[in-house]
C-alpha positions in Angstrom: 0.7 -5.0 0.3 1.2 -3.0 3.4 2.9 -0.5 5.3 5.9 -2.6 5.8 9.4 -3.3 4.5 9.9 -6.7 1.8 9.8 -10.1 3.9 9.3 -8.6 7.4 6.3 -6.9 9.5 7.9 -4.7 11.7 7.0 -1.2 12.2 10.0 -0.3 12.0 12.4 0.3 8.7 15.8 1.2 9.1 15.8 4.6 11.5 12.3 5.4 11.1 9.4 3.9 13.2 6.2 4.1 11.6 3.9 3.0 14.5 1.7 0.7 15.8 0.0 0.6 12.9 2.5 -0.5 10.8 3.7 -3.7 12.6 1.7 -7.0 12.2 2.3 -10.5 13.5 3.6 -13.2 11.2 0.7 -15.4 11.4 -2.1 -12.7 11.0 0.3 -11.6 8.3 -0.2 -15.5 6.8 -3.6 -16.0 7.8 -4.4 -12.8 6.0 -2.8 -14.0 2.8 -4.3 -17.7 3.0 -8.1 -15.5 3.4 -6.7 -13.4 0.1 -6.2 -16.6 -1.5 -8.8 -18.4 -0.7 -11.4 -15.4 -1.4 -9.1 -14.6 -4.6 -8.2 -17.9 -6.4 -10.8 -20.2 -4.9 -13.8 -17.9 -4.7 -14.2 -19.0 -0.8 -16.2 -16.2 1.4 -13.6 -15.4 4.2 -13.6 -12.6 6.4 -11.8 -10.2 3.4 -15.5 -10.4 1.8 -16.7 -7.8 4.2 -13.9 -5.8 4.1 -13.0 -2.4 1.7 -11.1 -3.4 -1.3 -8.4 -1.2 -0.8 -7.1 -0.2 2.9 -4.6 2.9 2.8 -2.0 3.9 5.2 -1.0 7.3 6.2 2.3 7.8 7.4 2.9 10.9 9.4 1.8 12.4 12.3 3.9 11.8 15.4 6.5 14.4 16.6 9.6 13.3 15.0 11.7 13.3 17.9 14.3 9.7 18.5 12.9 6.8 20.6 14.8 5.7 23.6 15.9 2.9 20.7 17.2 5.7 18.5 14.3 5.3 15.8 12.8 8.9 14.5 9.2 8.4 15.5 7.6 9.2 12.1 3.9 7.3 13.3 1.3 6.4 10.3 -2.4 5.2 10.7 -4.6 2.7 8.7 -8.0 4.2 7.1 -10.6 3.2 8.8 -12.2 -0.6 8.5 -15.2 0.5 7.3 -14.3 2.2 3.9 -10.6 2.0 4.4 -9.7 5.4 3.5 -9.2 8.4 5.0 -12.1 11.0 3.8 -10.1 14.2 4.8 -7.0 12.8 2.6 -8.5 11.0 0.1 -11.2 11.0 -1.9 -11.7 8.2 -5.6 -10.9 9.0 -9.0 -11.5 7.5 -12.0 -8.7 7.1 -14.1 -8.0 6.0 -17.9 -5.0 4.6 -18.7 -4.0 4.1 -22.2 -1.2 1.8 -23.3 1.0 3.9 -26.1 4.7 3.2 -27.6 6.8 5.4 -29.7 8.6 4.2 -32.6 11.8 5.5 -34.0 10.9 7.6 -36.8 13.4 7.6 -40.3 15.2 10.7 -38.7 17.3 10.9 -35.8 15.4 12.9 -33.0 12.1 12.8 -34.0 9.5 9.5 -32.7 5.8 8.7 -33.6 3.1 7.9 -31.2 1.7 4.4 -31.8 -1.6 3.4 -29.3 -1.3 -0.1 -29.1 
């Protein structure tokens, strides 16, 4: 996943530009999926082993304003390498998520909470 739009890696989507940030080559955009793969699936050491395991990007931060090719220049930023986040923004949680359905009850209205 990353900052850009389905099936292309262009900083730009639609009106807005996001940056430099955003764009991204189509073959470091493949060679960085064959890396995922091969680190993922086949349990191969690629370059991704020394990376953080989650990379954010912020988008924000430039002035808004049009580009000579019309686009509003919104800007955005990647965390950096190193821990892939940005500390001022974001800081790690530890969630719990448990998976619940409700079931129709006998009277119209009303449901009970099942944890499945």
């Amino acid at each position: 996943m990353g900052p850009w739009t389905h099936m292309t890696t262009d900083p730009v989507s639609g009106d807005v530009d996001f940056g430099p940030d955003a764009g991204m080559s189509y073959e470091h955009y493949n060679a960085l999926q064959l890396q995922w793969f091969d680190a993922t699936l086949k349990q191969i050491e690629t370059e991704l082993s020394n990376e953080p395991p989650v990379r954010i990007f912020v988008m924000g931060g430039d002035d808004g304003r049009r580009s000579q090719a019309g686009k509003m220049r919104h800007g955005g930023r990647c965390g950096p390498k190193k821990t892939g986040l940005c500390p001022a923004r974001v800081s790690p949680t530890t969630t719990c998520v448990k998976s619940c359905a409700y079931r129709r009850a006998a009277h119209p209205g009303s449901a009970e909470r099942v944890h499945v």
